[in-house]
N, C-alpha and C positions, 0 to 999 in steps of 0.2 A: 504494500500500500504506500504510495507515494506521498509526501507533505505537500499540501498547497501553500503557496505565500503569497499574497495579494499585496498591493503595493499599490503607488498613484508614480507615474512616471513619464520623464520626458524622450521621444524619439531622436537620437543624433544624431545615426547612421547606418545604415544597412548593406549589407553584399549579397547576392546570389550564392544559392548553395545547390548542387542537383537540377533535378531539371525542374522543383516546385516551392523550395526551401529557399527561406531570408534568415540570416544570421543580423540580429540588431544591435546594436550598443546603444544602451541605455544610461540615463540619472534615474535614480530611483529615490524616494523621502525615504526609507527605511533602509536599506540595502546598497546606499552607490551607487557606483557603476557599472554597470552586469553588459556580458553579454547572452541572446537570448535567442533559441532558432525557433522561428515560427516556420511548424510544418506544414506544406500544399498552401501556403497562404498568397503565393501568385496565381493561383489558379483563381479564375473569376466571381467563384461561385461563396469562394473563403468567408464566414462571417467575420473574420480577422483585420481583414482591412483596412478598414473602417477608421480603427482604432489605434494602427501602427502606420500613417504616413509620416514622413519626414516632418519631423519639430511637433505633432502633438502631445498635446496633455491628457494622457487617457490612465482611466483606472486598471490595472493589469494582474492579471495570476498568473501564474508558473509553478513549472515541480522540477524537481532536479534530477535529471537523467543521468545515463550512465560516462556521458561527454561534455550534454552542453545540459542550461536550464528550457527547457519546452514551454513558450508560451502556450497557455490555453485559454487568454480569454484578454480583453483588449476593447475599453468603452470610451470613447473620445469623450472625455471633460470640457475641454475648452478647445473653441474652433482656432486655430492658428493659422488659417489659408492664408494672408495674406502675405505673412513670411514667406508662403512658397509662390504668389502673382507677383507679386515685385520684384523685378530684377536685383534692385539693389538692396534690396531689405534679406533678400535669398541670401546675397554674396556674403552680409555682414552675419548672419544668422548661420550659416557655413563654415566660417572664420572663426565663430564662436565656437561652436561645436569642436571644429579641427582644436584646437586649443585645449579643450575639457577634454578630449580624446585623448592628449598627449599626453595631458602629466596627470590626468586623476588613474590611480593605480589601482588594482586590487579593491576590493567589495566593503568599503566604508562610508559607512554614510557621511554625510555635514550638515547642519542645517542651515547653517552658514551659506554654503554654496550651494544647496537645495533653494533659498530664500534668493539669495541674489538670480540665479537664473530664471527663477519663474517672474521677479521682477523684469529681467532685462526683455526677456523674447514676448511677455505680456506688454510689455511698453512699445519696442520696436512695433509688436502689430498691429494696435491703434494709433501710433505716431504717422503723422498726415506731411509734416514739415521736414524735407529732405536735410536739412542742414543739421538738423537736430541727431539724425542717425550717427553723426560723427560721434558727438557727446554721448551719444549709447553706450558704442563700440567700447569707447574709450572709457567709461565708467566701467565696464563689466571688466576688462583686463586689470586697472587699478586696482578695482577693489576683490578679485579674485586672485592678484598676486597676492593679499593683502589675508587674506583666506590662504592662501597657503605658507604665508608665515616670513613673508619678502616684502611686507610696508614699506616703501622707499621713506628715506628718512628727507622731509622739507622743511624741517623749522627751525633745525639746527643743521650745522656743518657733519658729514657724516665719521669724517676721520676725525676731526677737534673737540666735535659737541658743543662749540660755542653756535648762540644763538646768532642766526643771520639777518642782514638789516638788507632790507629787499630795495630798498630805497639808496642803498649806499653801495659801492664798487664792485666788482667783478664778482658773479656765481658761476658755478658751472658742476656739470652734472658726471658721475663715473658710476655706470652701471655695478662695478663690479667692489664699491665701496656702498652700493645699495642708497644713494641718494643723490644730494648736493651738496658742492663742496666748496668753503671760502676760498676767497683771493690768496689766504696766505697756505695753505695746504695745497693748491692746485701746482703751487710751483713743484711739488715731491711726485707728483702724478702724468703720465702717461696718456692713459686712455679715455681723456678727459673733452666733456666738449663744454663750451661758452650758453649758457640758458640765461634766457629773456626770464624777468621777474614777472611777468606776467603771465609764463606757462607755469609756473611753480602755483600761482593764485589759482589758474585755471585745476592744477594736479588735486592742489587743498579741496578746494569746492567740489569734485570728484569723490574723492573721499570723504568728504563731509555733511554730503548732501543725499537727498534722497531722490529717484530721477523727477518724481513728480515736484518736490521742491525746487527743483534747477533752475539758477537765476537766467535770463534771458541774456546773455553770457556771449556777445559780439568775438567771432574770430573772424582774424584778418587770413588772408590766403598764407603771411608768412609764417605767421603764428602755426597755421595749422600744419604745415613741414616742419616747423622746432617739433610742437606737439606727435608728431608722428613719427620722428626720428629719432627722439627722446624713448615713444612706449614702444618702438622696436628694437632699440639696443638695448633696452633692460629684457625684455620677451628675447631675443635671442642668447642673452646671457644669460636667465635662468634654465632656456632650454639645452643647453651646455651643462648646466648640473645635475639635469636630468639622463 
C-alpha cells in the first residue's frame, strides 16, 4: 500500500519521458523541490493536465514509486495563463524558474521561498505595466539570494563595516566580498566595479519593500545596465559556489 502526500504546488519545468510520460520539477509548500513523473498525461484524454501546465498553482498528490514520485492527481488553484500569453512575462517567468532549478537542492521545504515565489509569478501575472516587470525580476533574485543566506551587504562597507555615506565619495560593489565597498578598501580589491548610489537605494527598496508596496521608483536606461550588471555578477558568482 503506497503513502499519499498531497501538497499545493508550483509547475517549473517539464521533459518528455516515453512515448506518454512528463517528468516535472516542482516547488512544493511542504516538501521543496521534487521531481514528479506524471504517467500517459500527454495523451489527450489525461485528467492531469489541466493541472500540471507550465507555472500553475495546482493542488497535487503523489506516492513514491520505486524511481520516481507518481503524480496522481493535479487541480489548478490559481489561473496563471498569462505568464504563458506574454512573451515577455514567459521569458522573465522562465529565468525565474531556471534559477530555482539550479540551486534549490534536494526535498526541503522554505517558507520563505515558498512565500516569495507565489508573490513574484502572482504579481508578474496581473502586472499590466511592462516596465514594472524589470522591478519583479529583480526583487525575486535579491530577495531569494537573501533566502539563501547571500544578503548583499548595503549599508555598511562589506570588508571594513564602517557605515557608508551615499552622498559622499567613491562606492563600489565586489560580488565576491558579498556587497559594497568604500573608497578606502576598494584600493586592496580587484574584482571590483564603481556603483551609482542610487542603484544601492534602488537594491535597499528591493529588499525592503513589499512588490505591492513598490514606490513608483523612475529608472533611467543607465541605471538599468548598472542595475543589471551588478545582479549578474553576484548571480554568476554565487553560481560558482554552487
Amino acid at each position: 500500500m503506497f503513502t499519499q502526500y498531497k501538497t499545493l504546488a508550483i509547475f517549473l519545468g517539464a521533459e518528455n519521458r516515453g512515448e506518454a510520460d512528463r517528468l516535472f520539477i516542482v516547488f512544493t509548500k511542504k516538501f521543496g523541490k521534487l521531481k514528479i513523473l506524471g504517467r500517459a498525461i500527454r495523451k489527450i484524454k489525461s485528467k492531469l493536465r489541466a493541472g500540471t501546465q507550465l507555472f500553475s498553482l495546482s493542488y497535487i498528490e503523489f506516492i513514491q514509486g520505486r524511481t520516481y514520485k507518481t503524480l496522481i492527481e493535479a487541480i489548478p488553484i490559481k489561473n496563471l495563463s498569462f505568464l504563458r500569453k506574454d512573451p515577455e512575462k514567459l521569458r522573465i517567468a522562465s529565468d525565474i524558474a531556471d534559477v530555482l532549478c539550479f540551486f534549490l537542492r534536494g526535498e526541503e521545504p522554505d517558507q520563505k521561498i515558498w512565500n516569495l515565489i507565489l508573490e513574484v509569478f502572482l504579481t508578474l501575472n496581473k502586472t499590466q505595466t511592462v516596465s514594472f516587470y524589470f522591478v519583479i525580476y529583480h526583487y525575486f533574485l535579491w530577495n531569494f539570494f537573501s533566502c539563501l543566506g547571500y544578503k548583499i551587504c548595503l549599508e555598511q562597507c562589506a570588508l571594513c563595516e564602517k557605515n557608508l555615506n551615499l552622498d559622499f565619495g567613491n562606492i563600489y560593489f565586489d560580488p565576491e566580498q558579498g556587497g559594497v565597498i568604500c573608497n578606502s578598501c576598494a584600493r586592496k580589491l580587484k574584482s571590483i566595479s564603481k556603483i551609482n548610489p542610487k542603484t544601492v537605494n534602488f537594491l535597499n527598496f528591493l529588499l525592503q519593500k513589499k512588490l505591492v508596496d513598490f514606490p513608483d521608483f523612475k529608472i533611467t536606461s543607465q541605471l538599468k545596465k548598472e542595475i543589471e550588471k551588478i545582479t549578474q555578477a553576484y548571480l554568476q558568482y554565487l553560481k560558482r559556489l554552487y
